[in-house]
MARMI-710978 format. One line per 5 residues: number of its first residue (from 1); their letters; for each residue x, y, z of N, C-alpha, C, O. Coordinates in steps of 0.02 Angstrom, whole numbers, plus 50000, padded with zeros to 5 digits. Layout:
% residues N
NUM> a> X:Y:Z:X:Y:Z:X:Y:Z:X:Y:Z ~ ...
END
This chain:
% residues 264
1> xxxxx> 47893:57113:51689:47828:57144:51698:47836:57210:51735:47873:57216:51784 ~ 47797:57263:51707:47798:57338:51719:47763:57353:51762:47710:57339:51733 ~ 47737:57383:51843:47681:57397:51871:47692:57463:51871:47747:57491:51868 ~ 47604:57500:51875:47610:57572:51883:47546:57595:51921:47497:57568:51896 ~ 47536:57621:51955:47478:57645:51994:47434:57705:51950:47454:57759:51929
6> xxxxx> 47382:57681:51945:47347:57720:51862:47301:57794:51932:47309:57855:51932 ~ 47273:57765:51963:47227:57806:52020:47229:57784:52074:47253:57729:52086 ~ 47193:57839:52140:47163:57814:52195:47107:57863:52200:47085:57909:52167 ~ 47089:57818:52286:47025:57829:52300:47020:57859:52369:46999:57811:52402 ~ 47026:57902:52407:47013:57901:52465:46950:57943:52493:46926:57991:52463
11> xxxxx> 46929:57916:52556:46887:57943:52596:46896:57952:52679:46927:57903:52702 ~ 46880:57996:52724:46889:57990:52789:46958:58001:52816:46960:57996:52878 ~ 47013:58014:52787:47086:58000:52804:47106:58068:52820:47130:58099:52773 ~ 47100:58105:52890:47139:58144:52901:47110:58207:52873:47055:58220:52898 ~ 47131:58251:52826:47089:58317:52797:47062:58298:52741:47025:58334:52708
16> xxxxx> 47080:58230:52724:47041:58210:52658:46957:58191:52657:46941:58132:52650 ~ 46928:58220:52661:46843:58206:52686:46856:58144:52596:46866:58084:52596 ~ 46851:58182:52543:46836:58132:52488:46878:58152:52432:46890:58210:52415 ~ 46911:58073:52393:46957:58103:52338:46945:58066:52294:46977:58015:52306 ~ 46912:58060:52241:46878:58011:52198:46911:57996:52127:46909:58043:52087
21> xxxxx> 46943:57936:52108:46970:57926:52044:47036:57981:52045:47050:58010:51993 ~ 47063:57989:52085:47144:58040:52053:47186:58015:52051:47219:57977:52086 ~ 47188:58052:51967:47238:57981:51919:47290:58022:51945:47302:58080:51961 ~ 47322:57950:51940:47402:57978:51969:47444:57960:51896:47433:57913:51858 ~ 47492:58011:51889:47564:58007:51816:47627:57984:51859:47642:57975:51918
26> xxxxx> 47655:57980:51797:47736:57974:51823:47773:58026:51859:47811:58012:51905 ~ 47763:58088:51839:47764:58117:51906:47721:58197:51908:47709:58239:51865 ~ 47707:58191:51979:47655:58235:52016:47676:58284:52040:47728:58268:52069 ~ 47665:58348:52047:47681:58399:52101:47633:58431:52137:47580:58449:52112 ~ 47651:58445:52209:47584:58458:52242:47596:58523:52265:47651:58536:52290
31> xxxxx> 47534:58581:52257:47584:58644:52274:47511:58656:52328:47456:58630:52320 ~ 47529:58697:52373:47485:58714:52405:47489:58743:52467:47537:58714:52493 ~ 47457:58804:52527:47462:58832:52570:47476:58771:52626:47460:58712:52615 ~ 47507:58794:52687:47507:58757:52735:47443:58735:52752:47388:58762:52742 ~ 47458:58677:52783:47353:58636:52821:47328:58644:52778:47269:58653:52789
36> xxxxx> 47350:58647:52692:47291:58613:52620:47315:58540:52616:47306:58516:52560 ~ 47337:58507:52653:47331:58430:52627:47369:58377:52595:47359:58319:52579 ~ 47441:58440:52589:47482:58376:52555:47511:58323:52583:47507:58268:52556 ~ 47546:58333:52646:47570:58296:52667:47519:58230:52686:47539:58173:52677 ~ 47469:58239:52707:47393:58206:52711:47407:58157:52653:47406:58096:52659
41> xxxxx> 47416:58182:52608:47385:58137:52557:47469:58084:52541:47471:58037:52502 ~ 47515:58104:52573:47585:58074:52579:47568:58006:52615:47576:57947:52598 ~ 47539:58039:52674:47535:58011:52721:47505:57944:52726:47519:57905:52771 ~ 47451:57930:52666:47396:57897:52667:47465:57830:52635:47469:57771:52652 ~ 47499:57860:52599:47558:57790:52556:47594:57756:52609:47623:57703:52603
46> xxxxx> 47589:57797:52671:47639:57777:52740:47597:57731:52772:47616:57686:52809 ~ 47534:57745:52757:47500:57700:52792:47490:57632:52767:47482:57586:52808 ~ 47490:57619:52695:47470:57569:52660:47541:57527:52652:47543:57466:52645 ~ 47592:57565:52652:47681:57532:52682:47666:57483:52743:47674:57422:52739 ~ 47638:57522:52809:47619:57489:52865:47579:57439:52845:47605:57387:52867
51> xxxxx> 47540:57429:52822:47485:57366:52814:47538:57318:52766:47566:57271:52796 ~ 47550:57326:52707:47593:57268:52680:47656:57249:52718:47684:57194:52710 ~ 47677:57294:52758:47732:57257:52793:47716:57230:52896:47751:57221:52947 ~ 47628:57226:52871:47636:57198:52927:47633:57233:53004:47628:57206:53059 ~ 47639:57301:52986:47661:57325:53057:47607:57376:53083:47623:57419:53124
56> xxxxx> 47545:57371:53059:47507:57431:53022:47480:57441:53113:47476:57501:53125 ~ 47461:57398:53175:47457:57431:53233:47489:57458:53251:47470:57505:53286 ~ 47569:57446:53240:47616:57508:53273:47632:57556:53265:47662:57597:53301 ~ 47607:57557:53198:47605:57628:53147:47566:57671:53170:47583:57730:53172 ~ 47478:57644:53202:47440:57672:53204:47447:57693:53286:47429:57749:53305
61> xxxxx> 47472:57647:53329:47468:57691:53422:47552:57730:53379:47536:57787:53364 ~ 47595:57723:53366:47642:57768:53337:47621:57872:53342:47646:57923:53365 ~ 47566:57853:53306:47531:57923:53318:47472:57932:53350:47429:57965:53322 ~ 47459:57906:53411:47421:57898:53465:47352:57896:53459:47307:57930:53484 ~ 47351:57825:53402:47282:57783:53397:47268:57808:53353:47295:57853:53322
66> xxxxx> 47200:57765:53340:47146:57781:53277:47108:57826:53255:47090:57831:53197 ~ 47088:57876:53317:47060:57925:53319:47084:57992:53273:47049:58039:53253 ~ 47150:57981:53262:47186:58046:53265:47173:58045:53174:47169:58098:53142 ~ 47170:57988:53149:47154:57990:53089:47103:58000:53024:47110:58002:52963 ~ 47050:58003:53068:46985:58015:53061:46964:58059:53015:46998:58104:53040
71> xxxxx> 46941:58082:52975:46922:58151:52954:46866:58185:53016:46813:58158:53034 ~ 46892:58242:53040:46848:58247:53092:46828:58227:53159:46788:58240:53203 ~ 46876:58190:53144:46876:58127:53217:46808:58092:53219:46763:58102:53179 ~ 46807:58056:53262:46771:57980:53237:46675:58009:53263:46625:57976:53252 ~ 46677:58050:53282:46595:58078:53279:46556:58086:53198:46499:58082:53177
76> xxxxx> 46642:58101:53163:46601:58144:53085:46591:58068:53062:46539:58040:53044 ~ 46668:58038:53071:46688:57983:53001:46687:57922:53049:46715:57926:53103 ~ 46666:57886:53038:46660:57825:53085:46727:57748:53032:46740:57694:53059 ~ 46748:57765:52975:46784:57727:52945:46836:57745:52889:46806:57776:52845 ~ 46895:57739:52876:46917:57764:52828:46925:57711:52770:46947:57654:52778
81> xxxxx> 46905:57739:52710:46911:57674:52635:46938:57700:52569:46914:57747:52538 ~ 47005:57652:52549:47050:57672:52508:47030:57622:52468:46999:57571:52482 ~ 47055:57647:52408:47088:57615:52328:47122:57640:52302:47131:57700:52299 ~ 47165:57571:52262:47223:57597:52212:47208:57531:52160:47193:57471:52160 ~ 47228:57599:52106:47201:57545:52059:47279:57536:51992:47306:57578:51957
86> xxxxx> 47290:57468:51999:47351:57457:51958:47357:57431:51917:47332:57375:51913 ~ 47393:57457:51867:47424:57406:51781:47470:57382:51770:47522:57409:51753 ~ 47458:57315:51778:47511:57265:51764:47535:57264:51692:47486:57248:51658 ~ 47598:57274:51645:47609:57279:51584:47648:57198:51604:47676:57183:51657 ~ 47637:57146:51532:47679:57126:51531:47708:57134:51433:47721:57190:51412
91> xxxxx> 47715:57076:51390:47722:57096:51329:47684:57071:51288:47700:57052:51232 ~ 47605:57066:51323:47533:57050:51292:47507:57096:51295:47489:57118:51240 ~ 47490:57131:51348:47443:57176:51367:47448:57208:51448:47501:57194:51477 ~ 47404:57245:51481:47393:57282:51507:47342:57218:51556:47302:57177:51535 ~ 47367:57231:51632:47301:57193:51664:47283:57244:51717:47326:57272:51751
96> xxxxx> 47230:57254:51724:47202:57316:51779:47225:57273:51829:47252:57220:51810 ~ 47219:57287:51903:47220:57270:51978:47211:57324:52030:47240:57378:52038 ~ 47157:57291:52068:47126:57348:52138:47136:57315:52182:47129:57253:52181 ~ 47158:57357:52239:47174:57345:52297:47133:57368:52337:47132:57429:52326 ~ 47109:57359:52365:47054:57434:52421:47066:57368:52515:47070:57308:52529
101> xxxxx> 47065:57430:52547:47053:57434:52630:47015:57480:52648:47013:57536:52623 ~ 46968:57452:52711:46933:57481:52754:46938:57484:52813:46914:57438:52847 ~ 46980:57551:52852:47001:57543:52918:46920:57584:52959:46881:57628:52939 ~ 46923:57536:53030:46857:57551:53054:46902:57541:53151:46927:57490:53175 ~ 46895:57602:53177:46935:57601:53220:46898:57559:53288:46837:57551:53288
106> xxxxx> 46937:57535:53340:46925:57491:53369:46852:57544:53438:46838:57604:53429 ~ 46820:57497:53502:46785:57533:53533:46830:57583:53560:46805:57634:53585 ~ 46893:57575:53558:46917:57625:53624:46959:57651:53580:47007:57679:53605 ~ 46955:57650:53500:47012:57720:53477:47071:57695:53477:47106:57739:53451 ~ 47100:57657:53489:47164:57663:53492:47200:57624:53403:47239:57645:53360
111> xxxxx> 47168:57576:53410:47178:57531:53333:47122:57526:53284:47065:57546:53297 ~ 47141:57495:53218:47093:57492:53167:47070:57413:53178:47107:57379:53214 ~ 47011:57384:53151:46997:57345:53111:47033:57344:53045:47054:57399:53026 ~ 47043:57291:53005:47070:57287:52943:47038:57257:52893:47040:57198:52908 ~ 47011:57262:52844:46970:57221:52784:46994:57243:52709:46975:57291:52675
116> xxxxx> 47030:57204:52698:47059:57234:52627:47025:57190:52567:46998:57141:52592 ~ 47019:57191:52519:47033:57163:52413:47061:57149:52393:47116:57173:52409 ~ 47062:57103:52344:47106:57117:52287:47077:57094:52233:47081:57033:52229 ~ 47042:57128:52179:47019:57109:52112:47088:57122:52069:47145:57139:52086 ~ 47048:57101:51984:47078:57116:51949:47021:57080:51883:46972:57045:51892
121> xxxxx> 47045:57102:51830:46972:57103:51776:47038:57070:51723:47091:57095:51704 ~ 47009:57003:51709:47032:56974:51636:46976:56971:51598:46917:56967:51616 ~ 47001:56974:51538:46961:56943:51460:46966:56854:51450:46948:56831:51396 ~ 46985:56818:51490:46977:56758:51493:46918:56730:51516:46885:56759:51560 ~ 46890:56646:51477:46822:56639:51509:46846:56599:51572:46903:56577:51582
126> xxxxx> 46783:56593:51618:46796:56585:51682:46790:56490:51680:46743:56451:51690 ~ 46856:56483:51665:46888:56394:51681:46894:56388:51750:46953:56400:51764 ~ 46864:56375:51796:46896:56371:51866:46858:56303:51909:46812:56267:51889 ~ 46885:56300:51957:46847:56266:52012:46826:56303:52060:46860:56340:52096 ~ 46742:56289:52061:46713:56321:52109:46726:56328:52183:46706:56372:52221
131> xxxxx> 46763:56274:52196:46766:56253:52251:46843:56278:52297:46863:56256:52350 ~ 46879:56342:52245:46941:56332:52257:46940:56409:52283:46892:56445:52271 ~ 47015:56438:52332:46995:56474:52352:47001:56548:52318:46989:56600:52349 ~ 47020:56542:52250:47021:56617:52189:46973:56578:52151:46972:56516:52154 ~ 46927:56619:52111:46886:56598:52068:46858:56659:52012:46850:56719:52027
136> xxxxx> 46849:56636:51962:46854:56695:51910:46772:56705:51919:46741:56652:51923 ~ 46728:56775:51924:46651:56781:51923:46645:56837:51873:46676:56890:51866 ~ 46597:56807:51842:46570:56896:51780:46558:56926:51813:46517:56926:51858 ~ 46615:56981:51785:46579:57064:51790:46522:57096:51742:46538:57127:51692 ~ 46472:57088:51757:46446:57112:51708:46426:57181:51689:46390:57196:51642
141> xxxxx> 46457:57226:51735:46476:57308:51710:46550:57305:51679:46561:57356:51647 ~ 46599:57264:51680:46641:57287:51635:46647:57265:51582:46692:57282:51544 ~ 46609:57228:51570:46601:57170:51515:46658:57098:51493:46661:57062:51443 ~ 46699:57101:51560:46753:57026:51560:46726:56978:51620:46668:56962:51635 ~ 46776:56965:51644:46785:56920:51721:46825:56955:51759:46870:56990:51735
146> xxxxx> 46812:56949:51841:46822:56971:51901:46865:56929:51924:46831:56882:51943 ~ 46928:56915:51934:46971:56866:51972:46968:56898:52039:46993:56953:52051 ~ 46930:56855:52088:46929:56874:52143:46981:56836:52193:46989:56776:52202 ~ 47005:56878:52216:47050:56825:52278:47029:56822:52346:47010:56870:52380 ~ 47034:56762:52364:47031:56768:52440:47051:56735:52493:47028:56699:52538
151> xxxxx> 47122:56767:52470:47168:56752:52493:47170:56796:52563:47116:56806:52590 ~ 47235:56827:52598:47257:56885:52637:47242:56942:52577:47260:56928:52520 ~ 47209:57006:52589:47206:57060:52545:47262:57066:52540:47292:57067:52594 ~ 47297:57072:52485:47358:57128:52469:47422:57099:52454:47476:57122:52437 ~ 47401:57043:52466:47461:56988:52464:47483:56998:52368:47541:57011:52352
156> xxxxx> 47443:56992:52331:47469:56986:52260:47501:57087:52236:47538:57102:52189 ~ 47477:57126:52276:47516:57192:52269:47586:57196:52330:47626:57242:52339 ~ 47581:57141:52357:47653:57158:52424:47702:57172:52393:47736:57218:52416 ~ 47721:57146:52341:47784:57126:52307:47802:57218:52280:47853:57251:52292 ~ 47741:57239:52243:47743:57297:52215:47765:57369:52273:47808:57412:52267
161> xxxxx> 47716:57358:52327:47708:57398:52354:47769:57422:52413:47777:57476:52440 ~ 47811:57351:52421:47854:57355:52472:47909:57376:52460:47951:57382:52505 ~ 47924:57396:52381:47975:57413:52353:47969:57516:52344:48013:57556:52328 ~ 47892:57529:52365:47911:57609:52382:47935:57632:52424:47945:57609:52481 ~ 47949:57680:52401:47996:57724:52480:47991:57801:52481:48015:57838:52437
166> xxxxx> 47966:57815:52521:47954:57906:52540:47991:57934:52582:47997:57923:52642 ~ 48027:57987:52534:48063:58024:52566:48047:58083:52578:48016:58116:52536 ~ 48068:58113:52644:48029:58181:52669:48109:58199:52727:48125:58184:52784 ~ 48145:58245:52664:48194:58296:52689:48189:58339:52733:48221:58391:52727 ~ 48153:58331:52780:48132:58409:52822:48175:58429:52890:48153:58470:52931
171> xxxxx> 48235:58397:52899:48268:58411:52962:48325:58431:52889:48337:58390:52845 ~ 48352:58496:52890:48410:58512:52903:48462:58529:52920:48511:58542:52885 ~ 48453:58531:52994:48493:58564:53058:48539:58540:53064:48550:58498:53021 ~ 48601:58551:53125:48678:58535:53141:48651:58449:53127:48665:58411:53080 ~ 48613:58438:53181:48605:58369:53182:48572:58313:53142:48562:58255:53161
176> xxxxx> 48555:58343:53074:48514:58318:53029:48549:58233:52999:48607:58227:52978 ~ 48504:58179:53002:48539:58113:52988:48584:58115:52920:48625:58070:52912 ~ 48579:58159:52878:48608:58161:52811:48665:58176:52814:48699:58149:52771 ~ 48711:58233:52875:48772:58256:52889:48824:58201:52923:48883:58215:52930 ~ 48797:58141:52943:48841:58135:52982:48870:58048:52942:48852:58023:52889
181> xxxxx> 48913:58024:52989:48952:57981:52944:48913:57911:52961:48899:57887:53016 ~ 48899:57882:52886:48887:57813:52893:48924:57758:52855:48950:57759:52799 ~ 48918:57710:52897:48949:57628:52853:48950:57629:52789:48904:57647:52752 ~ 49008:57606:52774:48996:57619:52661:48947:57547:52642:48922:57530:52589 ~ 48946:57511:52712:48916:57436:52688:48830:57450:52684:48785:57410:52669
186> xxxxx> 48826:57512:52700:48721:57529:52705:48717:57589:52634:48712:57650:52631 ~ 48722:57537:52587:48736:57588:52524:48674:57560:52483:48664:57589:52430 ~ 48636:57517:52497:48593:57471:52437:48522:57504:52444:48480:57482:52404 ~ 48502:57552:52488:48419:57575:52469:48420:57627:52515:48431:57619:52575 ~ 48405:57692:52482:48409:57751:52505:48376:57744:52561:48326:57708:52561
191> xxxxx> 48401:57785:52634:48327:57781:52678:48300:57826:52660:48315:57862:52612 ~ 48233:57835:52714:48175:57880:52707:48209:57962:52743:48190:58019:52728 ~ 48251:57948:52781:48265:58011:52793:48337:58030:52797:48366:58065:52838 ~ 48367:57985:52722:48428:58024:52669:48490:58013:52710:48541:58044:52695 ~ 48490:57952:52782:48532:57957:52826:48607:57919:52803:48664:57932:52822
196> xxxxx> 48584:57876:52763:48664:57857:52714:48659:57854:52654:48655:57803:52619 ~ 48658:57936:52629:48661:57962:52576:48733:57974:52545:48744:57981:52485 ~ 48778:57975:52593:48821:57963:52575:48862:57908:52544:48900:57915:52496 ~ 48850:57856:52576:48880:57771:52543:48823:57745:52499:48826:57692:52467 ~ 48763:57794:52501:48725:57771:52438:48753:57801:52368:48771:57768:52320
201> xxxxx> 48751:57877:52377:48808:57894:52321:48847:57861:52307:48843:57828:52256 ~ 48898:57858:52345:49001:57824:52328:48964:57759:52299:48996:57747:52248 ~ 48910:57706:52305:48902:57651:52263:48885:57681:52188:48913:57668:52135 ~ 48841:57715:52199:48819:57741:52101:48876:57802:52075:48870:57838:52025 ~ 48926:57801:52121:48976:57817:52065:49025:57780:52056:49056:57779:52003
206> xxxxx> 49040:57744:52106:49081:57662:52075:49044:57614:52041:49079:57572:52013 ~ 48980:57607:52036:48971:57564:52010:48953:57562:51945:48896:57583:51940 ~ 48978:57543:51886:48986:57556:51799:48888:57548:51776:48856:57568:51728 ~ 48866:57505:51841:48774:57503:51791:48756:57559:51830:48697:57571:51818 ~ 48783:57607:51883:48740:57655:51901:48766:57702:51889:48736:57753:51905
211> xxxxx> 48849:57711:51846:48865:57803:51850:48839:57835:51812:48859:57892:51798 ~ 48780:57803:51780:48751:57864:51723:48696:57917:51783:48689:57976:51796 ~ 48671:57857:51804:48616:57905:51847:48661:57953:51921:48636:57996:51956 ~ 48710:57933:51923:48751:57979:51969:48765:58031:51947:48760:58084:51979 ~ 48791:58022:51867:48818:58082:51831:48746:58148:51812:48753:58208:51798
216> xxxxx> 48673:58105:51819:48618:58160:51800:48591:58166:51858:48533:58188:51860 ~ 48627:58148:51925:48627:58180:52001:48658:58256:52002:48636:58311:52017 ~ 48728:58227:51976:48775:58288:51968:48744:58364:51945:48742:58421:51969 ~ 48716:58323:51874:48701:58392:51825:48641:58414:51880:48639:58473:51897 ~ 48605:58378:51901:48526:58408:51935:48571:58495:52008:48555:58554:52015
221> xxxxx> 48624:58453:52039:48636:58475:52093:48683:58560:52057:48695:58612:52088 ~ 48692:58549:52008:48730:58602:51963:48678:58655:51929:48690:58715:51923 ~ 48616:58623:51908:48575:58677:51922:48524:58731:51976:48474:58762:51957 ~ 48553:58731:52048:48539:58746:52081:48607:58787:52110:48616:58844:52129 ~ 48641:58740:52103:48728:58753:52108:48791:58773:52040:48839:58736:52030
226> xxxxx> 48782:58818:52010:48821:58820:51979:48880:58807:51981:48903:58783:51929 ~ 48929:58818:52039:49000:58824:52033:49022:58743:52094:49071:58739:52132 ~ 48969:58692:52084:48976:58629:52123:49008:58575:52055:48987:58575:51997 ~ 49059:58535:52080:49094:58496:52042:49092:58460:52059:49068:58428:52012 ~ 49098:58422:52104:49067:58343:52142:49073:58328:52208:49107:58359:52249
231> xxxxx> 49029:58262:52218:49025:58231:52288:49121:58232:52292:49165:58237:52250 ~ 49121:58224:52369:49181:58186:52404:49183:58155:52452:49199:58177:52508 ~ 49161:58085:52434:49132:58029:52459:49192:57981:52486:49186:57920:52480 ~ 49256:58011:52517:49315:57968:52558:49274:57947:52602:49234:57975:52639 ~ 49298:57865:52587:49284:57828:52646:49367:57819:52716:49424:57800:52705
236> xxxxx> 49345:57833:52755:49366:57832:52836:49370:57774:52879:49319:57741:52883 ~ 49421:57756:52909:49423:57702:52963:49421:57740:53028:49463:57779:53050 ~ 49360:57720:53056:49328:57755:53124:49316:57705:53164:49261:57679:53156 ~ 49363:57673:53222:49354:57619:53262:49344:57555:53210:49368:57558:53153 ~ 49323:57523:53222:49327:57457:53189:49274:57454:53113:49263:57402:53081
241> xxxxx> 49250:57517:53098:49222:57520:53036:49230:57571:52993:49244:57626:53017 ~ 49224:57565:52938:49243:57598:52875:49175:57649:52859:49121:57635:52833 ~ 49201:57709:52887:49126:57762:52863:49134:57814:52824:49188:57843:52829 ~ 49079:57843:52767:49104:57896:52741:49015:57939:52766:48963:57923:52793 ~ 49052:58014:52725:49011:58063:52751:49009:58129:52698:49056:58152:52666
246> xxxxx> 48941:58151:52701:48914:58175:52624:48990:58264:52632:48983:58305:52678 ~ 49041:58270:52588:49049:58317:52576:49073:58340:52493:49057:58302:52447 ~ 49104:58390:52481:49105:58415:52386:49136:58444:52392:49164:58453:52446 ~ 49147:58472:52344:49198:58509:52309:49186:58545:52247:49163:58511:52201 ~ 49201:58627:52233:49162:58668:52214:49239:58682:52139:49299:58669:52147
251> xxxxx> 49201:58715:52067:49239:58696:52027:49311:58751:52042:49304:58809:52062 ~ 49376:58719:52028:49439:58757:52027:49452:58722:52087:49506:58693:52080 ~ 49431:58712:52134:49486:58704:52201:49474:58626:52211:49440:58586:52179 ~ 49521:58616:52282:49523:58518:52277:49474:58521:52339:49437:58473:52348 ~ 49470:58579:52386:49461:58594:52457:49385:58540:52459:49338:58544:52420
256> xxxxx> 49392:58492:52518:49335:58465:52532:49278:58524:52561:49297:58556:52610 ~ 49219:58535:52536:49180:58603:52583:49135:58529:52611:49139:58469:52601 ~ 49092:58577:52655:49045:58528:52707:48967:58559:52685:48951:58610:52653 ~ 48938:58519:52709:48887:58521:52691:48850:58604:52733:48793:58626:52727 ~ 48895:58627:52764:48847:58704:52833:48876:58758:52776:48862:58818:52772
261> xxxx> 48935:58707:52718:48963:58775:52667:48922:58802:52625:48936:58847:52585 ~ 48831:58759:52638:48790:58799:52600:48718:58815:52645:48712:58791:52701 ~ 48676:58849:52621:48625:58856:52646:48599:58791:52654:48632:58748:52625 ~ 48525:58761:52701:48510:58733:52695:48477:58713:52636:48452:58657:52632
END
């Protein structure tokens, strides 16, 4: 089964006063002056990470309470309320699914309230027990049934949702996490800020189900780089562990260059 996020919905979140139905594609680009909103609207996926994994108060004193999130701060917007609306493919059909939360910050600002959803609209008639705690109810604006859950909100999108990951490159300095050497054993899921990018590479080019997508890494980094020929991803015995660290090699020579051998 295929999931894909068809739209969202937001209101109240930060510079987003209102964003109604924006369908989201496979892929998006956001262009825009500084303080127009993109990262804002990044931001809002960081937040909904925090809620399925649970951690969504620490996320929120993280950036010093509830207040700060507000559109306007909490005089204008007194609540912030999301949706995402998703398509389940399997090899029948297409099943819609909505998720929506309503954060409503606490008396003193610092945390949210939490109240989340989860619908989803079948063409099946409604066989159920009344008495149980999902139960199928007509919709009668869409013209099927409403599988309502009520369960924990979000619990039937966790699975989907915990598997995103946002990455935001923006330190490239001496000390940036991407330069320096990590364990070849932290190779299985890129982090968020590219810090063992290196033993994530050296796996998708040893490994025979991933060197295709290593090899259309290559070509990507060659159009920006013309005269770049590949990673050189030696792994190192450094005290009692085995680390490697992002460097290449440019076409004609063997010379390892470093990563300061280019602009940022």
């Amino acid at each position: 089964m295929k999931e894909t996020l068809e739209k969202l919905s937001v209101r109240g979140f930060k510079s987003i006063r209102e964003l109604d139905d924006f369908r989201v594609e496979n892929l998006n680009v956001f262009v825009g002056a500084n303080g127009a909103g993109k990262s804002n609207l990044i931001e809002l996926f960081r937040m909904l990470l925090a809620i399925m994994e649970n951690n969504f108060d620490q996320y929120i004193l993280a950036y010093n309470g509830a207040d700060g999130f507000l559109f306007s701060g909490p005089k204008v917007t007194t609540s912030i309320h999301a949706q995402f609306v998703f398509k389940y493919h399997d090899d029948y059909a297409e099943h819609p699914y909505r998720y929506s939360f309503d954060a409503t910050p606490t008396n003193d600002g610092r945390k949210f309230r939490l109240s989340q959803e989860s619908t989803s609209i079948t063409n099946q008639p409604p066989s159920y027990d009344p008495h149980a705690e999902d139960s199928l109810l007509r919709d009668e604006r869409g013209g099927g049934y409403k599988y309502q859950d009520r369960k924990k909100g979000g619990d039937l999108v966790n699975e989907v949702i915990s598997n995103w990951m946002i990455y935001h490159f923006h330190d490239t300095s001496a000390n940036a996490p991407m330069r320096r050497y990590e364990i070849v054993e932290d190779c299985h899921r890129l982090r968020s800020d590219a810090s063992n990018i290196a033993p994530f590479l050296r796996k998708m080019k040893n490994d025979p189900d991933l060197s295709s997508y290593y090899r259309e890494i290559k070509n990507s980094v060659r159009l920006v780089i013309p005269f770049f020929d590949d990673f050189r991803l030696d792994a190192h015995k450094l005290g009692e562990a085995t680390k490697v660290a992002l460097s290449w090699q440019q076409k004609g020579s063997d010379f390892p260059m470093q990563p300061y051998h280019l602009s940022d």
